[in-house]
C-alpha positions in Angstrom: 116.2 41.1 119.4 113.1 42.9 121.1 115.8 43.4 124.4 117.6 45.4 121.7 115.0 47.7 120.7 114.5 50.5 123.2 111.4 51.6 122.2 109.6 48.1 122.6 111.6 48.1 126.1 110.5 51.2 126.9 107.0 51.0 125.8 106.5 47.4 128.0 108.4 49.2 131.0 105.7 51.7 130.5 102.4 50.6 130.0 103.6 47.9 132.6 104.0 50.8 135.3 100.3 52.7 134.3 98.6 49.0 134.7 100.0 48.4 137.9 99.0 52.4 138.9 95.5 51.4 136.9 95.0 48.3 139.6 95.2 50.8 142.9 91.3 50.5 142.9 91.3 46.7 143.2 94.6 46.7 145.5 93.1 49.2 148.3 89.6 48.5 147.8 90.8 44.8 149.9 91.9 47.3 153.0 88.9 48.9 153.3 88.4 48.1 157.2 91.7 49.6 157.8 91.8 53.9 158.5 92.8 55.8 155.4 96.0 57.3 157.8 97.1 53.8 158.6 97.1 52.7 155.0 99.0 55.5 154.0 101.6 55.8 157.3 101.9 51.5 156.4 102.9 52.4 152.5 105.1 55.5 153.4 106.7 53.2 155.8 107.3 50.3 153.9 108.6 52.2 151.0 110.9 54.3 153.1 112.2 50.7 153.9 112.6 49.5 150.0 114.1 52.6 148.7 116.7 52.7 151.4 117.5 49.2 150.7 117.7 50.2 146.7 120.0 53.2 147.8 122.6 51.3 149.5 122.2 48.9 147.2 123.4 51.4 144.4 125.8 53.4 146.7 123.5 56.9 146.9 123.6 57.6 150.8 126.0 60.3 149.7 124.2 62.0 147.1 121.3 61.6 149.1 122.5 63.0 151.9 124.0 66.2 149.8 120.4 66.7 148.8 119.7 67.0 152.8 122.4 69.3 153.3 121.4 72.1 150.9 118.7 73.8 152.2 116.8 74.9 149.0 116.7 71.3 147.7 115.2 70.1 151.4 113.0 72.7 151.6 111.6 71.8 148.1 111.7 67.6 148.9 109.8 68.8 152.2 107.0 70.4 149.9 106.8 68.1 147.4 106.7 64.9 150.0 103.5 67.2 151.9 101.9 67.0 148.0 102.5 63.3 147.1 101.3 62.2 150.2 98.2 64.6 150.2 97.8 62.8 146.6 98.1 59.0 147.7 95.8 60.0 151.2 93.0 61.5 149.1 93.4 58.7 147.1 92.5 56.3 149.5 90.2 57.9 150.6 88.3 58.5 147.5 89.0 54.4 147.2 87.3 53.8 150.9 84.2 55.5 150.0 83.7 54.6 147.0 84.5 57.8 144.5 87.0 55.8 142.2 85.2 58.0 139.4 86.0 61.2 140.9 89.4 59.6 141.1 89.9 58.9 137.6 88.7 62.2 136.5 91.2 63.8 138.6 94.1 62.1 137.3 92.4 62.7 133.3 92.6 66.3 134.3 95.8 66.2 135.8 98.0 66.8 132.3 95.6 70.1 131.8 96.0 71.1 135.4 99.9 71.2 135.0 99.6 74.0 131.9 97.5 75.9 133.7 99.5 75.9 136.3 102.4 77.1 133.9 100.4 79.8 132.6 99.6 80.7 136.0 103.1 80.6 138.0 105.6 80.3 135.7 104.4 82.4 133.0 104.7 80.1 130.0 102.4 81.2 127.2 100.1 78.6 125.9 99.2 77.8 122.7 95.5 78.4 121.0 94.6 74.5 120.9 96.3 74.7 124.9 93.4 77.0 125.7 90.5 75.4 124.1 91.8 72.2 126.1 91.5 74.1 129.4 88.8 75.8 128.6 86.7 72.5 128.5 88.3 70.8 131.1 87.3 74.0 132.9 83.5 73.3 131.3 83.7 69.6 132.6 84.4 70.4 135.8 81.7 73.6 136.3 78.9 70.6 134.5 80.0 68.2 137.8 78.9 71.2 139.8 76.3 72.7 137.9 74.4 69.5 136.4 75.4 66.5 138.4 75.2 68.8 141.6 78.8 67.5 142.8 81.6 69.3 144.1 84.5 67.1 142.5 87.0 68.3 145.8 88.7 64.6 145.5 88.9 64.9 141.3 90.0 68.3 142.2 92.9 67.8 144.8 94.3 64.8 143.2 95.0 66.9 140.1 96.4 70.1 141.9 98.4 67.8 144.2 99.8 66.0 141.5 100.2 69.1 139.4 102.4 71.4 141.6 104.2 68.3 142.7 105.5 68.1 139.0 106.4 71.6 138.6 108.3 71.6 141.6 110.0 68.2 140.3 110.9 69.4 136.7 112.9 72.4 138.2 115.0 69.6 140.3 118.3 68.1 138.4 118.5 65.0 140.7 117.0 61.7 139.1 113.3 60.3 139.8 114.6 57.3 142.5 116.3 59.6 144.3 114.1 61.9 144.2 111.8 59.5 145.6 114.0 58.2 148.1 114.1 61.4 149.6 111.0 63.0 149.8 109.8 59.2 151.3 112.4 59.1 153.5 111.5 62.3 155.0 107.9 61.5 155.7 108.7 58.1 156.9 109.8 59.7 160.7 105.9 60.5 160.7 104.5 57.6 159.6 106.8 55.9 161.8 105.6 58.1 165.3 101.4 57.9 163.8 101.8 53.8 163.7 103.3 53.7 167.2 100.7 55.6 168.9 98.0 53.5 166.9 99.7 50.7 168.5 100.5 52.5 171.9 96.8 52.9 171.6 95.9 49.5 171.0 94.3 50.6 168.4 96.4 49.4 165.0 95.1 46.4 162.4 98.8 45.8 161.4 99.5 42.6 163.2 95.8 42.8 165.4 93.5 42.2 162.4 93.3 39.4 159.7 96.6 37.8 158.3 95.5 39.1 154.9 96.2 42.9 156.3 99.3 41.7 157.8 100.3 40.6 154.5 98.5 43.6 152.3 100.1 46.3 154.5 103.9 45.8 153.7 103.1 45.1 150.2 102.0 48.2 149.8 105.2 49.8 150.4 106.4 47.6 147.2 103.1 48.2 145.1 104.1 52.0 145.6 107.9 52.0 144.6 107.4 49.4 141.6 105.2 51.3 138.8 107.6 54.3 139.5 110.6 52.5 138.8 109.2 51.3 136.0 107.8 54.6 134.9 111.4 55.9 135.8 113.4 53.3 133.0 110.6 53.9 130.7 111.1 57.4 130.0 114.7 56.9 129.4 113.6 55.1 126.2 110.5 56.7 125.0 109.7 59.6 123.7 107.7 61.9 125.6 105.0 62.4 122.9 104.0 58.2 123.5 104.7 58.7 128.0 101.9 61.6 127.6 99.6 58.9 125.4 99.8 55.7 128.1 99.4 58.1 130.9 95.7 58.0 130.1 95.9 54.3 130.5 95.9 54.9 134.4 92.6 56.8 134.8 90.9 54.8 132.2 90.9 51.6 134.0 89.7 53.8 137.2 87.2 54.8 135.3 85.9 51.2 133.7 86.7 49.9 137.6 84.5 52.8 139.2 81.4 52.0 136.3 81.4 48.4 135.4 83.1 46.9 138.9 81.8 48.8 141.5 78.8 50.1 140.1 79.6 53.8 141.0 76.5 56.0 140.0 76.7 57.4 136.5 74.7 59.2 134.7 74.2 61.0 131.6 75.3 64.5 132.9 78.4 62.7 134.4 78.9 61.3 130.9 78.4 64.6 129.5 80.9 66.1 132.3 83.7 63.4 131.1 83.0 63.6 127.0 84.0 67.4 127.9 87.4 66.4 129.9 88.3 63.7 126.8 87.7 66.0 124.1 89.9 68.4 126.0 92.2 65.4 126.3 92.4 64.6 122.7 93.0 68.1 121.8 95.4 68.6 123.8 97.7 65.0 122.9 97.3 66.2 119.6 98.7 69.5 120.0 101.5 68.9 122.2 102.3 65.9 119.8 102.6 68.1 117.0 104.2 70.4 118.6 107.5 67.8 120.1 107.4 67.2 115.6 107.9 70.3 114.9 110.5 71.2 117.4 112.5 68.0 116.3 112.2 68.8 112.5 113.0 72.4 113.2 116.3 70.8 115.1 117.1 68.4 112.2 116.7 71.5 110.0 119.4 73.6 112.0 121.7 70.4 112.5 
């Protein structure tokens, strides 16, 4: 009977998909000794490899290819490819040298950085709770300057990177896998060209190194694609009031990882700098909550 029921579905698919996302600290923390740029040309590649395997398997060379062939949609893919790969470098990094916390606090001020940049390019008006949100993500960030005497540049970037790439994405009509498919796809000729003068070089782990990089490196390309197509089935059963409550799942093991794990340095200003991002948080779940209930009673009302 729970197969049945989409919401149970949906909310499994989806806290599935931010666990697996929550484990990237543990999963690249074992390829430390590889180069941030080989890690990321390895999962690019690898993934290029799956999704093209997935889109022949569901018949989509066609609408893939139409995608190619208009030059607006390419031209966006292209930008939004550059951003999710600036996103899962950084991320690496951040994972190599040990600033898993800046890491989570990038992707905690990620939902905040998208309505500011709605404000900002697209004009939307936000809301009075909207602005006290920002306003104190805003205050977080300036007490990681200010107090802690940190520039957050990796919290910073993953939350911009990630931010534009979803306001280019919810303009696009096309669904996530494709969407995937080609921006990864496109980047893959690049990855491809980077790993063979690495190993024109000599100078490659893949297949020179231990067995367990050998193994890690491909997997990658699968521990990429799998939380997203997860992520991708969820949404088609939930509503997005409980997608914007799990995504918090995601930063929160980073952060637990980063403090309790790997014994990042924390102190009480950086407490102080993250109480400010989680009361910005909670203020702003509850607002846009409230507001998806009043837009769906104001529609039952009209109906």
């Amino acid at each position: 009977m729970l197969l049945n029921n989409k919401p149970v579905v949906g909310l499994t698919l989806g806290i599935s998909a931010y666990f697996v996302w929550g484990f990237f600290p543990i999963f690249f923390k074992q390829l430390i000794e590889v180069s941030p740029l080989e890690i990321l040309a390895h999962r690019i590649a690898w993934a290029a490899l799956l999704l093209a395997l997935l889109v022949t398997g569901r018949k989509q060379w066609s609408t893939l290819f139409g995608l190619f062939r208009n030059r607006k949609t390419l031209l966006r893919l292209l930008a939004t490819a550059f951003l999710i790969s600036t996103n899962w470098l950084v991320f690496i990094i951040a994972v190599d040298a040990g600033y898993i916390l800046q890491s989570s606090l990038g992707y905690f001020i990620s939902p905040l950085v998208t309505i500011l940049l709605a404000r900002l390019l697209l004009a939307e008006r936000l809301r009075p709770w909207q602005k006290i949100s920002v306003a104190l993500a805003i205050a977080g960030v300036l007490c990681q300057v200010l107090v802690v005497g940190q520039f957050p540049w990796i919290a910073l970037i993953l939350a911009a990177s990630f931010g534009f790439y979803g306001l280019l994405r919810k303009t696009e009509s096309f669904d996530a896998l494709t969407g995937l498919a080609g921006e990864t796809i496109l980047m893959a000729p690049l990855a491809l060209i980077y790993l063979g003068w690495l190993a024109f070089g000599n100078n490659m782990i893949f297949l020179h190194g231990e067995t367990r990089f050998d193994l890690l490196l491909p997997i990658s390309g699968l521990v990429t694609i799998t939380p997203l197509l997860l992520f991708s089935a969820a949404t088609r059963r939930l509503r997005l009031s409980s997608v914007g409550f799990l995504q918090y799942i995601t930063p929160t093991m980073h952060f637990l990882f980063a403090v309790f794990l790997y014994r990042e340095p924390f102190s009480g200003a950086n407490m102080f700098s993250f109480i400010l991002i989680w009361c910005a948080l909670a203020i702003y779940s509850v607002d846009t909550t409230r507001s998806i209930h009043l837009a769906n009673s104001s529609t039952q009302l009209s109906a």
